[in-house]
Structure formats: C-alpha cells, structure tokens
C-alpha positions as CSV (number, residue, x, y, z in Angstrom):
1,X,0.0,0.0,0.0
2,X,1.2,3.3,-1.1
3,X,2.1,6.1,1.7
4,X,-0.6,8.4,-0.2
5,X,-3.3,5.7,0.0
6,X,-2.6,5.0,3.5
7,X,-2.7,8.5,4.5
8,X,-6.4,8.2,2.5
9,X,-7.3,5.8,4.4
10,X,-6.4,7.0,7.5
11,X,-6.6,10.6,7.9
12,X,-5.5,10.5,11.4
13,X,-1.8,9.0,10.9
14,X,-0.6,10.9,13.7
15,X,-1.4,12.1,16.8
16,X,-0.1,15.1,17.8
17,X,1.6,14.7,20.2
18,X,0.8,16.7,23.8
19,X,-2.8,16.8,22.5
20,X,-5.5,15.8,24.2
21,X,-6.2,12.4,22.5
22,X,-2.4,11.9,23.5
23,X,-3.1,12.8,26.8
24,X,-6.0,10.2,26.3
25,X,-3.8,7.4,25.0
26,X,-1.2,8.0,27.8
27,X,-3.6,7.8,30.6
28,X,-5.0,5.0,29.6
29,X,-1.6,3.2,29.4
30,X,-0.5,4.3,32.6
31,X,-3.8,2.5,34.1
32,X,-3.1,-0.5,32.5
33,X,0.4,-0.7,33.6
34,X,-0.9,0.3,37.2
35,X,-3.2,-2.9,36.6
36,X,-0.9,-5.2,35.4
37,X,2.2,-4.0,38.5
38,X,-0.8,-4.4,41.1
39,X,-1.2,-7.9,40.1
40,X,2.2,-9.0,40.6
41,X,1.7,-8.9,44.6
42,X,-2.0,-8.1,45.4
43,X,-1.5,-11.9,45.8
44,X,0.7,-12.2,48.6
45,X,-1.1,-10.7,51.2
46,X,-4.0,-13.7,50.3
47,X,-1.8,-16.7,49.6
48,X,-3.0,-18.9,52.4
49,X,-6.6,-18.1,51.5
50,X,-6.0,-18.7,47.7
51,X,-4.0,-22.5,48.7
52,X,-7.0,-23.0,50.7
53,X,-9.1,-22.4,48.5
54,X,-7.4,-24.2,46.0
55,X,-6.0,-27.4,48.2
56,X,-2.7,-26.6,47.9
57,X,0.3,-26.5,49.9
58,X,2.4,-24.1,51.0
59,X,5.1,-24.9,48.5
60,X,2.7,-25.2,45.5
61,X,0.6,-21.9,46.0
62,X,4.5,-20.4,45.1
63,X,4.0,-21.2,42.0
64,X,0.7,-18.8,42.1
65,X,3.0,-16.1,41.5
66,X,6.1,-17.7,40.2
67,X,3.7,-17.8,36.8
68,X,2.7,-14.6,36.7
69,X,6.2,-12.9,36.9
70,X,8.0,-15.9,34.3
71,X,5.1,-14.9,31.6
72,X,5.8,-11.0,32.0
73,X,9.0,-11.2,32.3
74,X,8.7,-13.2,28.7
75,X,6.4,-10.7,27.5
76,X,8.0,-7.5,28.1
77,X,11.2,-8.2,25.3
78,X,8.6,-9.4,22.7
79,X,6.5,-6.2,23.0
80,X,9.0,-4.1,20.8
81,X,8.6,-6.5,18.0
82,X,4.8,-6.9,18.3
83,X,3.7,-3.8,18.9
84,X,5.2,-3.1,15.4
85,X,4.2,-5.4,13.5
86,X,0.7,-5.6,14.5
87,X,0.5,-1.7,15.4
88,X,0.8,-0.2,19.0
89,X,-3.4,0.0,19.5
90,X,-3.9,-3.3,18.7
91,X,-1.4,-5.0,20.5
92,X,-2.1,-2.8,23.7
93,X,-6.4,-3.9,23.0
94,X,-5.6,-7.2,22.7
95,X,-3.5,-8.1,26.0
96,X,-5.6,-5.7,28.0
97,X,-8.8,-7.6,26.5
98,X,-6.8,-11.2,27.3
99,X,-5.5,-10.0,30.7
100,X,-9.4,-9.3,31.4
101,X,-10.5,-13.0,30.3
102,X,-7.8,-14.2,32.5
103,X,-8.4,-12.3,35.6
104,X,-11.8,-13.7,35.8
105,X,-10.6,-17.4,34.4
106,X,-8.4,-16.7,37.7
107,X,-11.2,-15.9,39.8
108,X,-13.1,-19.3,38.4
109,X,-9.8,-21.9,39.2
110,X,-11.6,-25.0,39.9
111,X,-7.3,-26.3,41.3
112,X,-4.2,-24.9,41.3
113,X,-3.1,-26.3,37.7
114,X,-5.3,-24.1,36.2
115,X,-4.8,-21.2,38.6
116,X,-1.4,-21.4,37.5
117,X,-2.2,-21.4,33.5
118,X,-4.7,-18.8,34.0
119,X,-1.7,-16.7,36.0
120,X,0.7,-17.0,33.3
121,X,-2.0,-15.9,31.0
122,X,-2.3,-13.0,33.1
123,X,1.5,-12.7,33.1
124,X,1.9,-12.7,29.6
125,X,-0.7,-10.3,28.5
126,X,-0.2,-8.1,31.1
127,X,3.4,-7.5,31.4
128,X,3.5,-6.5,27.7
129,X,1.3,-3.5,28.9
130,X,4.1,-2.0,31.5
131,X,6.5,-1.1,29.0
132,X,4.0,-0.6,26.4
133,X,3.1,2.2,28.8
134,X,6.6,4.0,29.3
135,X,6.4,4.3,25.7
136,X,3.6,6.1,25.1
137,X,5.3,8.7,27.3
138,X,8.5,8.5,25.0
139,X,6.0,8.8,21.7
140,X,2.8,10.7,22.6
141,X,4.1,13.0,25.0
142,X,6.4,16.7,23.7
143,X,9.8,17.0,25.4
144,X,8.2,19.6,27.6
145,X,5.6,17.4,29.5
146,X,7.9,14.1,29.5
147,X,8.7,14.9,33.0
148,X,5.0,15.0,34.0
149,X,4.1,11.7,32.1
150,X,7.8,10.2,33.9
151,X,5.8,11.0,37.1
152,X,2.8,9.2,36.2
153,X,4.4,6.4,35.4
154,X,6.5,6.9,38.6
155,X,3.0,6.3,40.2
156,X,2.4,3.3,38.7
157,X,5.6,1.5,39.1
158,X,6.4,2.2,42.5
159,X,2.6,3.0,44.3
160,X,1.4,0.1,42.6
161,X,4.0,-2.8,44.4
162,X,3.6,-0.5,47.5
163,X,0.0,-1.0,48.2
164,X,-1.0,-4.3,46.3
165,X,-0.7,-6.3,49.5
166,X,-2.9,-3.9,51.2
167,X,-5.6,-3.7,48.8
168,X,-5.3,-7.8,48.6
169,X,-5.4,-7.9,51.9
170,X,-8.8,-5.7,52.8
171,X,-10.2,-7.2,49.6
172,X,-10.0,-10.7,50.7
173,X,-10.9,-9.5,54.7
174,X,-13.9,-8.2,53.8
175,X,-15.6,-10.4,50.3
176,X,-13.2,-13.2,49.4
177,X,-9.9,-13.8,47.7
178,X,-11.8,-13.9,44.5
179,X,-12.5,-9.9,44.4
180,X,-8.4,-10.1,44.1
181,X,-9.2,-10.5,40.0
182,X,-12.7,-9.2,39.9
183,X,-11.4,-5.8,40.4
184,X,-9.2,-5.9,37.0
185,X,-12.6,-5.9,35.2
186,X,-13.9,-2.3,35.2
187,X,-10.8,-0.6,35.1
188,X,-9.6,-2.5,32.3
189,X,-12.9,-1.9,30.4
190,X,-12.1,2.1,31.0
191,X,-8.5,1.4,29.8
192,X,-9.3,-0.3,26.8
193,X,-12.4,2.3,25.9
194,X,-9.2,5.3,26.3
195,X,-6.9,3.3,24.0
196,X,-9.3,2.6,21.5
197,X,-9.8,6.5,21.2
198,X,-6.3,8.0,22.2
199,X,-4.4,6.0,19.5
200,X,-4.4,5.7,15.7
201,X,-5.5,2.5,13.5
202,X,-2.5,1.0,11.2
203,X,-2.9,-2.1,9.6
204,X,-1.2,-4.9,10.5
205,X,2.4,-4.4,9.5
206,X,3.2,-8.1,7.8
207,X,6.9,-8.1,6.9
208,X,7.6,-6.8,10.6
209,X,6.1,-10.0,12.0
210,X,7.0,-12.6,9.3
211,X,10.9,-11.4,9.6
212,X,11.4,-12.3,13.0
213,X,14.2,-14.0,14.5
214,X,13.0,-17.0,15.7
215,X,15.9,-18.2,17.2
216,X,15.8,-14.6,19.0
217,X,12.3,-15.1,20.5
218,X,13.1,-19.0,21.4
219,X,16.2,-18.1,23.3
220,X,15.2,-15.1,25.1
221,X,12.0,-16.9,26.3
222,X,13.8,-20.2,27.9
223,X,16.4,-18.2,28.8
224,X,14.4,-15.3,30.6
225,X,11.8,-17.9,32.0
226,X,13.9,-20.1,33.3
227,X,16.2,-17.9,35.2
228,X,13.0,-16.4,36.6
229,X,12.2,-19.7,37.9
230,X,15.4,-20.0,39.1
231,X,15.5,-16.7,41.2
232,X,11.7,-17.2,42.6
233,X,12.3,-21.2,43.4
234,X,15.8,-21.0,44.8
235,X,15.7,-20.6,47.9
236,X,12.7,-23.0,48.6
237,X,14.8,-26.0,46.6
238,X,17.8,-25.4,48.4
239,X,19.8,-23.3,45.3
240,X,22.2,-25.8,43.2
241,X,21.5,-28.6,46.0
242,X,18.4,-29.6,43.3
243,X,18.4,-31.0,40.5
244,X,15.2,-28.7,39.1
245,X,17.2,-25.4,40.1
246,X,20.8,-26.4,38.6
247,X,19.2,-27.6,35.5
248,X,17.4,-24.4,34.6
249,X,20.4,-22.2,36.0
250,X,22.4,-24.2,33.0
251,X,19.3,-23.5,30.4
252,X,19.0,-20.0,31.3
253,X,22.9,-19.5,31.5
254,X,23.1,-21.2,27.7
255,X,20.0,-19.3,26.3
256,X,20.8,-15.5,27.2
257,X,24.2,-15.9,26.0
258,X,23.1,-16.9,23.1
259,X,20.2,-14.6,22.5
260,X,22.9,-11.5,23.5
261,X,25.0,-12.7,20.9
262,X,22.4,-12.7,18.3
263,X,21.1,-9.3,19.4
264,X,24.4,-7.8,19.3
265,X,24.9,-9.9,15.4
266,X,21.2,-9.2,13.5
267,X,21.0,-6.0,12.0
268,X,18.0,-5.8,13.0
269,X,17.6,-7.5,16.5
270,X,14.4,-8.1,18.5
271,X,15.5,-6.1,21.2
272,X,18.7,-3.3,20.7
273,X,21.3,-4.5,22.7
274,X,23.4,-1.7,21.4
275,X,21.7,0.4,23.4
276,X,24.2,-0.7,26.9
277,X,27.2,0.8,24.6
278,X,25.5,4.5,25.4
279,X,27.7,5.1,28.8
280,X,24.3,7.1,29.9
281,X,22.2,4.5,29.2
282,X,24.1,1.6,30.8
283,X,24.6,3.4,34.1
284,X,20.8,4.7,33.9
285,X,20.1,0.7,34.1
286,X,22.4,-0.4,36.8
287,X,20.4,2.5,39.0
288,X,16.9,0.8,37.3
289,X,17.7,-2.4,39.0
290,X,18.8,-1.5,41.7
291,X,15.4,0.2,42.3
292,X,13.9,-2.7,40.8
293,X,15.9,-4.2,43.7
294,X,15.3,-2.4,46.7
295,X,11.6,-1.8,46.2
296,X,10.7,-5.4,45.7
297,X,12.8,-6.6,48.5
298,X,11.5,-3.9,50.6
299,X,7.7,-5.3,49.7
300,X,8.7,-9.0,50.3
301,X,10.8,-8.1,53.9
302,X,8.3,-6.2,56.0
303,X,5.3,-8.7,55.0
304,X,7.7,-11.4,55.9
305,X,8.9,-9.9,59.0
306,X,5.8,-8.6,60.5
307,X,3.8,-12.4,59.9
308,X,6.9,-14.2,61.5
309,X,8.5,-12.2,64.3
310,X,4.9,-10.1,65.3
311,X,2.7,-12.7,64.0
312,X,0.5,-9.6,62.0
313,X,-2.5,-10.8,59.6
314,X,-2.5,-9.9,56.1
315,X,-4.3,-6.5,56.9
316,X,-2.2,-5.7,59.6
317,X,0.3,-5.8,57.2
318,X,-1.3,-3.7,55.0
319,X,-2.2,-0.9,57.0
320,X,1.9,-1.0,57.7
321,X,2.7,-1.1,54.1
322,X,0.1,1.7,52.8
323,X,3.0,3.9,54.3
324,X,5.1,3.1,52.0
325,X,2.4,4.4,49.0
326,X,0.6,6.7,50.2
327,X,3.1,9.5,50.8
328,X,4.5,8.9,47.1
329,X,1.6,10.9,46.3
330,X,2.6,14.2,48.2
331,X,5.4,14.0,46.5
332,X,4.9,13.4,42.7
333,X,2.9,16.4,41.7
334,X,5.9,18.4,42.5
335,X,8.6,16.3,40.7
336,X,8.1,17.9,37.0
337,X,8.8,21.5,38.9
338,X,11.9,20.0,40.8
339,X,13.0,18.7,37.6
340,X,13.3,22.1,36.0
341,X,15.1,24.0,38.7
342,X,17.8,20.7,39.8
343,X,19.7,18.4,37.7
344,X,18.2,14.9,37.9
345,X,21.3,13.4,39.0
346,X,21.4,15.0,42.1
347,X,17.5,14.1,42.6
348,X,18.0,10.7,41.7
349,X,21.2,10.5,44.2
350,X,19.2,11.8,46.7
351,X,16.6,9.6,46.4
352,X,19.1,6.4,46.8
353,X,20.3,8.1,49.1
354,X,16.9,8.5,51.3
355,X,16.5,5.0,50.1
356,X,19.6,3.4,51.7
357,X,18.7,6.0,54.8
358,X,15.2,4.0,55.4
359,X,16.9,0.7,54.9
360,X,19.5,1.5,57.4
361,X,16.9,2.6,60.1
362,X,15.6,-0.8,59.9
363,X,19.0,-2.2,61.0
364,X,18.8,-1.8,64.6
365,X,15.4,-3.8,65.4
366,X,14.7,-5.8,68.5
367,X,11.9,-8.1,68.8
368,X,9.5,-5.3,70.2
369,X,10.2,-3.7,66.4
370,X,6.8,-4.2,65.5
371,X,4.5,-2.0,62.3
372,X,4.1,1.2,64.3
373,X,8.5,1.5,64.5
374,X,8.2,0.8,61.1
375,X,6.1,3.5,60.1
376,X,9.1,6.0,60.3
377,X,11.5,4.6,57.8
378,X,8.6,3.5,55.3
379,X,7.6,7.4,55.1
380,X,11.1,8.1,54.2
381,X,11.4,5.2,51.6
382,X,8.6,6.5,50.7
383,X,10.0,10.3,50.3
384,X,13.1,9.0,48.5
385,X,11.0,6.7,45.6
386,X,9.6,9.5,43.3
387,X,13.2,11.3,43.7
388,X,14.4,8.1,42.0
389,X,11.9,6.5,39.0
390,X,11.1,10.6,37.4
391,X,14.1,11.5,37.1
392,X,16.2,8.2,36.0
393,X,14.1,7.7,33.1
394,X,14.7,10.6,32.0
395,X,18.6,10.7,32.5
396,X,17.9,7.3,30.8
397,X,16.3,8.3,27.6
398,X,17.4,12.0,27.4
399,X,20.0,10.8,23.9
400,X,18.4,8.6,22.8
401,X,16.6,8.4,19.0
402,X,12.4,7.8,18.8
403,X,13.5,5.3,16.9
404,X,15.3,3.3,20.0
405,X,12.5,4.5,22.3
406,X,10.7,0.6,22.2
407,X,14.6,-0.9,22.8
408,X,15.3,1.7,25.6
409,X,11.1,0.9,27.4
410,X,12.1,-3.1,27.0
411,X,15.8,-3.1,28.7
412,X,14.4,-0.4,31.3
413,X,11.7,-2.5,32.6
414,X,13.2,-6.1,32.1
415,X,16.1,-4.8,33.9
416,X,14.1,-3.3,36.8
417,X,12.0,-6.5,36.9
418,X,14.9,-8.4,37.3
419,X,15.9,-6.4,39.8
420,X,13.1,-6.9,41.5
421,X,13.4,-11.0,41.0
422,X,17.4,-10.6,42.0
423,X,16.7,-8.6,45.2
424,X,13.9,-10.9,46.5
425,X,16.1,-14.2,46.1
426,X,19.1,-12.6,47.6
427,X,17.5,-11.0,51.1
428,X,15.1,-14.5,51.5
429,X,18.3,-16.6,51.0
430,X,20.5,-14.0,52.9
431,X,17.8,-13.9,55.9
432,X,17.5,-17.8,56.5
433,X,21.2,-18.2,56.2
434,X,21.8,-15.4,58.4
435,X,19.4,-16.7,60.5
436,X,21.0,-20.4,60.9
437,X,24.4,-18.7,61.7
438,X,23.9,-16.5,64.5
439,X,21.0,-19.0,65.9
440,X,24.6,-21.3,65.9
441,X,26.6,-18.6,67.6
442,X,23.8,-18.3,70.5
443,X,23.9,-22.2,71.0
444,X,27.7,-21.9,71.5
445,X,27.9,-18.9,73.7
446,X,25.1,-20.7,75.7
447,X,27.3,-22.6,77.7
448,X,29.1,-19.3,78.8
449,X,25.9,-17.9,80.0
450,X,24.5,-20.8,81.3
451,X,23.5,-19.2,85.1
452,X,21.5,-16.7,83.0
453,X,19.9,-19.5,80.9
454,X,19.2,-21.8,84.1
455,X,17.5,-19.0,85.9
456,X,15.3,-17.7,82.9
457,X,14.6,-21.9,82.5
458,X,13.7,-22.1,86.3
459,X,11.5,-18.8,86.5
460,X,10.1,-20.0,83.4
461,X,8.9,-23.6,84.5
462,X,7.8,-21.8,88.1
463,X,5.7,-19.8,86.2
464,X,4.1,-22.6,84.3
465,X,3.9,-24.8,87.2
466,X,1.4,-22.0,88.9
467,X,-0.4,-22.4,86.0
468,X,-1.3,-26.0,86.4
469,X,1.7,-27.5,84.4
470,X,3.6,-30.3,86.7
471,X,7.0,-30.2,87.2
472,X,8.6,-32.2,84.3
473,X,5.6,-30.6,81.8
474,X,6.8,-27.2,83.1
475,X,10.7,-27.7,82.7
476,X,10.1,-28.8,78.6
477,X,7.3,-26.3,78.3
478,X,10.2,-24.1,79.5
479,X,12.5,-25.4,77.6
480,X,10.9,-25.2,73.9
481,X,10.0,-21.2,74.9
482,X,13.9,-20.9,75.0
483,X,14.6,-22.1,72.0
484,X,11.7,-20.4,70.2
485,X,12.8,-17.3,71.9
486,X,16.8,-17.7,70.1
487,X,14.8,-18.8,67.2
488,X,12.9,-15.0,66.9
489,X,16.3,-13.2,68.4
490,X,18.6,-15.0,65.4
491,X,15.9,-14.2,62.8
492,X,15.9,-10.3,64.2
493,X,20.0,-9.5,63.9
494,X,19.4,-12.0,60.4
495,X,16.9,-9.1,59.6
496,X,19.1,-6.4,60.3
497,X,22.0,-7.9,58.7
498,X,20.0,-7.4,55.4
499,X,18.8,-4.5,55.8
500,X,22.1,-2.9,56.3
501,X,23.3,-4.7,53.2
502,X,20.7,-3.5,51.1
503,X,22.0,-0.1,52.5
504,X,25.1,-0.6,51.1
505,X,24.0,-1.6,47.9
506,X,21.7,1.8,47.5
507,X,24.8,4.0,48.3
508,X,26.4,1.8,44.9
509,X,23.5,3.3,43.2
510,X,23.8,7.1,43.9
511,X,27.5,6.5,42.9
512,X,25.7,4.5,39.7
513,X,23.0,7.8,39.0
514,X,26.1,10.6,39.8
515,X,28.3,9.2,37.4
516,X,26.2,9.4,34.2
517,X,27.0,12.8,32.0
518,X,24.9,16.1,32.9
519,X,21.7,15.8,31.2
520,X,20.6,17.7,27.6
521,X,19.1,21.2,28.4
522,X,15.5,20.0,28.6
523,X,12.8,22.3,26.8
524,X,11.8,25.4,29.4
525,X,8.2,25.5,30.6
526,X,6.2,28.4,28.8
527,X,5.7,31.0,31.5
C-alpha cells in the first residue's frame, strides 16, 4: 500500500503529540500498567486463602505467583517487535482484552493447575502493557511534558507494588480472595475504551512479523523464563542442592548468552542490545535495578517480617505497608517542577540516598520492632522513591533516538523486573542463612551464660507450674520457649544484617546515577 493511500485511508496517521487524544492514550496506558504492576503482589497478602481455597500447599501456591512474573518477564522483550508489527493500538487492546478474560478465568480456578495457567496468562498479557506504557510517554508525549508523564508512570511503578498487598489484603478480609481478580474488570474496560480512542488505526504491518528471528524469541523466552524460575524457586529448593534449580540455571545460563549474541549480530535485533554501549544509558540501568531491587525486597521483607517475628495478619500488614504508597503521592505532583530547577542526577542520588537512609533505620530492630516503629522509615522510603523513578528515566532516555525509544522501554523494565526477581532471592536466602548462623553462635555462647539460661529456665517452669503444668511438663514447656525465643532473636539480627546490606548496595547506586554525563538542556516551561 502506497504512503498516499494510506494517508487516504487514515486521515489521522498521527497524533499530535501533547494533545488531548495523547493525553487520552497516555492515561490510559498508565492505568493499564498500574493494573498489570498491582497484580504481581495483590497476591501475597492472600496466599494462604488462595491454597485454601485451592488445596494446595504451601510450597505449591508459590508457584501462584512464580507464573505470573516468568510470563511477564517473557512478555515484556517481545512487546517491541509486536507492537510493530501488529501496530501499538492493537497489541495494547488485545492483552488488556486477554488480561481481562484471565483475571476472571483466575477468579473461576476449579485447582491450582489451572490457577497457575490462567496466571501465566495473566502474566503474559499483562506484562506487555508496562512497558508498552513507558512508551507512550516517550512517543505521545512533547519533550516539555515528559517529566510529567515520567511521574505518572512513577505512580504506577512504585505505588502500585507498595499497596497491592494492602488492597489484597482488605479485599480478601472483607468479600473473598476472588474480588483479588474481579477488580481488574472495570478498570480495564475504561482502559481499553481510552486506547481505542487515544491511538491511531494502522494495519497490520506483515513483513515486521514474518521477519522475525525465531531463534531470538526462542532463546530469550527459555532463557528469561527459566532464570526467573530459578530466582523465585531458589531458595525454597535449596539453590544448586536440586536437580530442578541447577538444570534451569544451565538453560538459562546457555540461552541468554546466546540470544545476547544474536542481538548484538542481526541487524536488526528483537531487542537493541546496542543500546548498553551508550555510557548514559548503561549506568541509567544499573540504578533501574537496583530500584527494581530495593523496592521489591523492601515489599517481600516487611510482609515477611511482621507475619513471622509479630505474627501480623494480612491487613495488619497492609495498614503498615500503605505507608510506603501513600506518601509517594505528596510527592509526585511536584517532581516535574523540581526537575526544571535541579539536575536529575542529584534528585535521583538523593533519592538512593533517602532509600539506603530508610533501609539502614531498619537495622537496629529488636523483637518489640513491630509496624508502628516501622512507620518511620517507610515514610522516608517512601519520600526517596519518586526522587528516584522521574528523574532516572529521563537521565535514561534523554539521547536517545524515537526510533530506539521501544529498545530503551524493554531493557528499562526487564532490567528493573529483574531487579526486582534478583533482590527478592538474595535477602530471602541471605535472611535464612543469616538466621542459621547466628541462631549457631547463641547455642555456643550458651554454655558461657549458662547461670542466665538456668535462671530464665527455672523462673520459666515456676511460672508454668502456677499455672497448672507439673514439674517435668513445666521444665520442657520451658525449655521449647527458649529455644523459640533464640529462634525469633537470630531471625531479628538476620533481619538487620540485610537491611544494612541493602544499604550498602543503595549508596552503589547514587555512585551509579552521579556518574552518568549532565543531562541535555530539557525544553523550558512556557511561562
């Protein structure tokens, strides 16, 4: 088809961009990424509900979210090649229309086989919609009002994680665990009905799709799926100690080597690899996942810490974590206007550096540590996030061509996923190591402080004894409270320990953020 007959055919080719059926289009993005972010852990808070619900263990309602995030994380490098070749408003319609049919196939799991299939659908379709939405902000949005649409998307990439376990949480308290999915429905209806307006009709783009590598898209989805497998299941299989785990590590390991090498060979690759050769770039995705990082291990921690050293319910939990989202929103409106008058490295360094600050009050807990301590360095994780996602996106796309804008939204949010899959698997490993090893230390200094022990034993079982217990009852009774009490003790300095690593780590990425080149003059606000 000739350009003159397309342009015929469809009068409105382009939207302009900054206008209001821009505006339109870029919303509506932003909601479904919101969407599909929520989803990864508006789950968590519920799991035992869900496994309940479902007859499964412990163990096997892991692999309720272990789906989900191994079909996104496949999804997101195959959205720059789709989006092209089928257009960007039909790929976007499609997965949000999918993601919808699979939130409620979700919400109708008759056992946890297909709750798992219907969870990687969900994965799949949704995923593709996150970076489908930092694009829009690249494409749709004037150099002037790309710091406002950063924000946005600021909201949904950091808010989103913050308070899915909350809204999970009272969701499942107060109907059931299957309004967890119900409540995709009507904003995805709204998002779809947005999209459908705010962006153009192309036809489908044929030679795009037909000249794909295959080889590419085979690699990159064993590769990427398995090592996400590898990074949620780890810990739970005991690492390389299982056959499962040190098979995929090797399939992973094989795969992404190879799909790098073909990126970095095609001409045309699925996903521009190049891209890492741009100094600015590269650093700008060393500081993405290490947000990707922090902010998921920071999600996964508390939770974990608050149900096993407080013992807190799933909306105790999220009345803690709503700290952690809330104030993001104080915050964001102002960003574009910071942005103008201070360079984004030092914003972005700050907010590592507020970051690491929250992390490291955490690193001095006792076992009376319990949500309302917390509250204090979750409103200053929560001050330091929107200092970090505005700005970095922009340090991270500010040279680069429209043309590498679907590249540069792909390695930005696979990286920060990954991040995100990295961070949780190292501070869950880290904290039941750390745990076992000082748990060891206070059975070998035990014997040193053995008068201690023997009084708190014999005040212990005096105590019991009043209560009713008999003498020998009393002394095991007294016994097993000991060892549960070193058991919480060694699991608090295991906490800590992490926590003040995942400082250190953050102060790696304000070095990361400070390094990269001062920014392009961006475009002056009109007055």
């Amino acid at each position: 088809m000739s350009a003159a007959n397309a342009e015929t055919l469809h009068p409105f080719e382009q939207v302009e961009p900054g206008s209001r059926r821009a505006w339109i289009a870029v919303f509506g993005g932003l909601i479904g990424a919101f969407m599909a972010i929520l989803d990864i852990q508006i789950t968590n808070a519920s799991m035992k509900e869900i496994q309940g619900g479902l007859g499964a263990t412990l163990e096997e309602g892991s692999w309720i979210a272990t789906a989900y995030l191994v079909a996104e994380m496949i999804a997101i490098p195959l959205s720059g090649w789709l989006s092209k070749g089928l257009d960007i408003r039909r790929y976007m319609l499609w997965n949000c229309a999918i993601f919808i049919l699979a939130s409620l196939l979700c919400s109708v799991a008759w056992n946890l086989e297909s709750m798992i299939a219907f969870r990687a659908m969900q994965g799949f379709f949704g995923g593709a919609l996150i970076p489908m939405a930092f694009r829009l902000i690249l494409e749709y949005l004037p150099d002037s009002k790309r710091a406002v649409g950063m924000a946005l998307f600021g909201i949904t990439a950091t808010f989103a994680p913050s308070i899915g376990p909350t809204l999970g949480g009272w969701l499942t308290e107060q109907f059931s665990w299957h309004y967890l999915f119900y409540i995709n429905v009507p904003p995805g209806l709204v998002v779809m009905s947005m999209l459908a307006y705010g962006l153009v009709k192309k036809p489908i783009n044929w030679p795009e799709l037909k000249n794909v590598d295959v080889t590419s898209v085979v690699t990159m989805a064993l590769g990427m799926g398995c090592l996400e497998v590898v990074l949620e299941e780890g810990n739970r299989k005991d690492w390389f100690g299982s056959d499962l785990i040190r098979n995929l590590a090797i399939v992973a390991a094989v795969n992404i080597a190879i799909f790098v090498y073909l990126q970095f060979k095609k001409k045309d690759p699925l996903v521009n690899l190049r891209l890492l050769a741009n100094r600015d770039f590269s650093l700008s995705t060393i500081a993405y996942f290490l947000l990707g990082l922090a902010l998921f291990s920071s999600i996964y921690m508390v939770p974990l810490y608050l149900s096993q050293i407080q013992n807190y319910n799933s909306l105790e939990i999220g009345e803690v974590l709503m700290w952690l989202g809330f104030p993001q929103l104080l915050i964001l409106p102002f960003m574009p206007k910071l942005m103008q008058r201070f360079d984004n490295r030092y914003l972005a360094g700050f907010g590592f550096f507020m970051f690491g600050v929250s992390y490291y009050m955490n690193c001095h807990m006792t076992a009376d540590f319990a949500g309302p301590q917390l509250i204090a360095s979750m409103v200053v994780r929560a001050i330091g996030q929107p200092f970090i996602m505005v700005p970095i996106g922009m340090l991270a796309t500010s040279r680069l061509l429209k043309s590498e804008n679907a590249s540069a939204s792909t390695v930005l949010n696979v990286v920060r996923n990954l991040g995100g899959a990295v961070g949780i698997a190292l501070v869950s490993t880290l904290t039941d190591n750390l745990g076992r090893v000082h748990l060891a230390q206070m059975k070998e200094t035990l014997p040193a402080v053995s008068p201690l022990a023997n009084g708190y034993l014999q005040q212990t079982a005096g105590m019991l004894q009043a209560a009713g217990s008999d003498p020998i009852t009393a002394s095991q009774q007294a016994s097993a409270l000991l060892g549960q009490t070193m058991q919480q003790q060694a699991m608090v300095q295991a906490y800590n320990d992490v926590f003040f690593i995942m400082a250190a780590l953050l102060m790696v990425a304000v070095v990361s953020v400070l390094s990269i080149r001062k920014p392009i003059a961006q475009v002056p606000a009109s007055h």
